[in-house]
N, C-alpha and C positions, 0 to 999 in steps of 0.2 A: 504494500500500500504506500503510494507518493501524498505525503505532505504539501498541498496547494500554496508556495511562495504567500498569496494572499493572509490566505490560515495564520501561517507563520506568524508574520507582520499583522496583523489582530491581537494576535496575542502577546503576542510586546507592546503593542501601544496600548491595548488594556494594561498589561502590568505596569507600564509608567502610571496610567492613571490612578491603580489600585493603591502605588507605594504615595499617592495623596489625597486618596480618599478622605480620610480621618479630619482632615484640616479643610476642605470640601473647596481644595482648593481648582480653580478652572485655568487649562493647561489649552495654549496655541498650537497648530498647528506645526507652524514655525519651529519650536521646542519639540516637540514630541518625534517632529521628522529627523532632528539634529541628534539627539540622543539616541534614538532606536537606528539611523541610518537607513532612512525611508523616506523618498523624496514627497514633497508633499504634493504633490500633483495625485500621488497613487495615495498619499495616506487619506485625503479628502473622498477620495471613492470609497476608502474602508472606512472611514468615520462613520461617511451618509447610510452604508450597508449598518454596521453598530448602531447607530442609531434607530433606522427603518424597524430593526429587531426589537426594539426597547434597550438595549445593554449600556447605551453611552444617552448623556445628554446635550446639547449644546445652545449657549449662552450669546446671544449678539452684543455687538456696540464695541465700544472701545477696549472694555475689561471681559470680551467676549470669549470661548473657546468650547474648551470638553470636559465634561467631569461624565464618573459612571452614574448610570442611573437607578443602581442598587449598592450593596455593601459587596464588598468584593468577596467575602463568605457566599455570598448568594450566587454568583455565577460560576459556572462551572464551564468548563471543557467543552461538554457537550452541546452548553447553550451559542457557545462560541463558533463552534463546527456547524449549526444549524444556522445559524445568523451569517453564515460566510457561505457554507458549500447545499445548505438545504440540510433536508432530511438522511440520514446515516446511509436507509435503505429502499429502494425503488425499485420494484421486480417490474421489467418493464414486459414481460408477456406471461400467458396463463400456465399453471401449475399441470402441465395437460401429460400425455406420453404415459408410461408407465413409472418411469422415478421423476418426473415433474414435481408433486407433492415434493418427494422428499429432500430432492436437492433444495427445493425452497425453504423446506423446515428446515434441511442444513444451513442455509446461510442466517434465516433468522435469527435460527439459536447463536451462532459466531456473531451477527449483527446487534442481539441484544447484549450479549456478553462484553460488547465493544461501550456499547450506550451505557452499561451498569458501570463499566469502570471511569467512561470519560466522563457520568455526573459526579463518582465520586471525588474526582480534582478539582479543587476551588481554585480560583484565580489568586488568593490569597496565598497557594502553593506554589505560583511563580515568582511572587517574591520575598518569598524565605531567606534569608542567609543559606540555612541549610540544606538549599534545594539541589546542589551539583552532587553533595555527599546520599541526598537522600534517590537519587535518581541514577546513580554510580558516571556523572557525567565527566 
């Protein structure tokens, strides 16, 4: 399975915004593309996507920008994959043939087992201190 560059970069620019959550403070564009190394041309299309989802907020005017639009305990992995790439899994024809069913309940089951572990990551998990030791990175 390939990691969508986009995905990626979602999840960095949330974690910028999660490590200022607490202080609710609102984070430019500008900033968020210089630190994560994300031009902002492409980080504005993943905002607008973040946002459309409910996950990020954004603030106009002069003191304008991005804050999350929950607590970062609240968002998970999974809400972040669905807000970028859709839903986990889309069987795009019928369960028909003789192992049709099955192969399908194979992948559900691997497709749910994917969706149970990416809710169990909070965004608060990316930025840990301890996240490189806890992830063997």
């Amino acid at each position: 399975m390939k990691i969508p560059v986009k995905l990626e970069y979602a999840c960095r620019v949330l974690a910028q915004l999660a490590k200022t959550y607490p202080e609710g403070r609102v984070r430019r564009i500008e900033e968020l593309g210089t630190l994560e190394a994300i031009s902002p041309n492409y980080l504005t299309q993943i905002l607008s996507e973040l946002r459309h989802a409910g996950l990020v907020e954004s603030k106009r005017g002069k003191d304008g920008g991005y804050l999350l639009a929950n607590p970062p305990e609240q968002i998970s992995l999974l809400d972040i994959v669905e807000a970028i790439e859709g839903p986990l899994l889309e069987f795009a024809g019928e369960a028909t043939g003789q192992s049709g069913a099955r192969a399908q309940g194979a992948w559900a089951k691997v497709f749910g087992s994917l969706s149970e572990s990416l809710r169990g990551i909070p965004l608060t998990d990316l930025i840990k201190e301890e996240a490189e030791a806890m992830w063997h990175i």
